[in-house]
C-alpha positions as CSV (number, residue, x, y, z in Angstrom):
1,X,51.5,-12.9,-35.1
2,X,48.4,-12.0,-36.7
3,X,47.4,-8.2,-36.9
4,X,43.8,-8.5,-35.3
5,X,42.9,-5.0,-36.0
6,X,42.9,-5.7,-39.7
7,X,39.7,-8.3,-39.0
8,X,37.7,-6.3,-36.5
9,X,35.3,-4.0,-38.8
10,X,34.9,-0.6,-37.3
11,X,32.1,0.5,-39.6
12,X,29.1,0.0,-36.9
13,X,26.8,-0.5,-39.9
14,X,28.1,-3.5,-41.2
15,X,27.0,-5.5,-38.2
16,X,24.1,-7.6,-38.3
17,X,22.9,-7.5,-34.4
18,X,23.5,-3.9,-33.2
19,X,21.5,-0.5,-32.3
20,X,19.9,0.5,-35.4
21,X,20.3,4.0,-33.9
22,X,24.1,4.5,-32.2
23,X,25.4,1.2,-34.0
24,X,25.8,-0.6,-30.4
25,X,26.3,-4.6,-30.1
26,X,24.6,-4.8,-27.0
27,X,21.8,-4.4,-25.0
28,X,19.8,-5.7,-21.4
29,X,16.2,-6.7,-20.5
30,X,14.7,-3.9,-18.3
31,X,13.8,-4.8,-14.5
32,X,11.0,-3.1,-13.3
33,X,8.4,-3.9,-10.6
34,X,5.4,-5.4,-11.4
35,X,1.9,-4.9,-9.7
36,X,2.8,-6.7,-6.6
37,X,6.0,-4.7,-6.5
38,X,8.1,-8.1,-6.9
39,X,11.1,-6.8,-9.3
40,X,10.6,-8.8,-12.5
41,X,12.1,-8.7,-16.5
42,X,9.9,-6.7,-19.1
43,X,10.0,-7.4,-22.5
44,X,11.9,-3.6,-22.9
45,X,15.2,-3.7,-24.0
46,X,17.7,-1.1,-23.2
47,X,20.1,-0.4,-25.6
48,X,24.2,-0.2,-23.5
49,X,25.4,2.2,-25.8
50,X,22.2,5.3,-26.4
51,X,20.3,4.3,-23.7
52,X,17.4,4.3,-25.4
53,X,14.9,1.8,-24.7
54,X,12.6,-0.3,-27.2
55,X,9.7,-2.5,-27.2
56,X,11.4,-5.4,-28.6
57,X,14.5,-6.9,-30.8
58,X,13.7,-6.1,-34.2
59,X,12.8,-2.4,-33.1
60,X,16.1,-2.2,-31.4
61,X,18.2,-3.5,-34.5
62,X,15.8,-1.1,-36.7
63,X,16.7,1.8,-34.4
64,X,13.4,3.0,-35.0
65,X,13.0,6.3,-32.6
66,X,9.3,6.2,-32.9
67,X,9.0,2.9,-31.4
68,X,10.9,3.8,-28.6
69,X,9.5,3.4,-24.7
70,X,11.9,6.3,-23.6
71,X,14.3,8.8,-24.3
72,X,17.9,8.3,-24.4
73,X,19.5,8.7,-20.9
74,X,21.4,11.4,-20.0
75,X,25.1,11.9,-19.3
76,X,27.2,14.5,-17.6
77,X,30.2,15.8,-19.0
């Protein structure tokens, strides 16, 4: 059997889609209500891994903290 830890990169910088601040893969559309107070998608993304939310894609990949909508969320320990 192949050793698939040897293939997986841990180096969060090599990737090409991911947080261009904490080096996360993912992220979600933010749902907010709109001015009829129906719950709709904004073009925000929120990033899973820093929380942080950005105007768009490109902003997200760049990890650029002065584009940012918001501040990171916060987390108890």
């Amino acid at each position: 059997m192949k050793n698939l830890s040897a293939s997986i990169s841990t180096n969060p910088s090599t990737a090409r889609n991911c947080c261009g601040y904490c080096g996360a893969t993912s992220y979600h559309r933010v749902l907010a209500r709109d001015d009829a107070g129906v719950m709709r998608y904004t073009e925000a993304l929120r990033c899973t891994g820093c929380g942080r939310e950005y105007a768009n894609l490109q902003v997200w990949r760049q990890g650029d903290t002065q584009e940012s909508t918001t501040p990171p969320v916060a987390t108890a320990n």
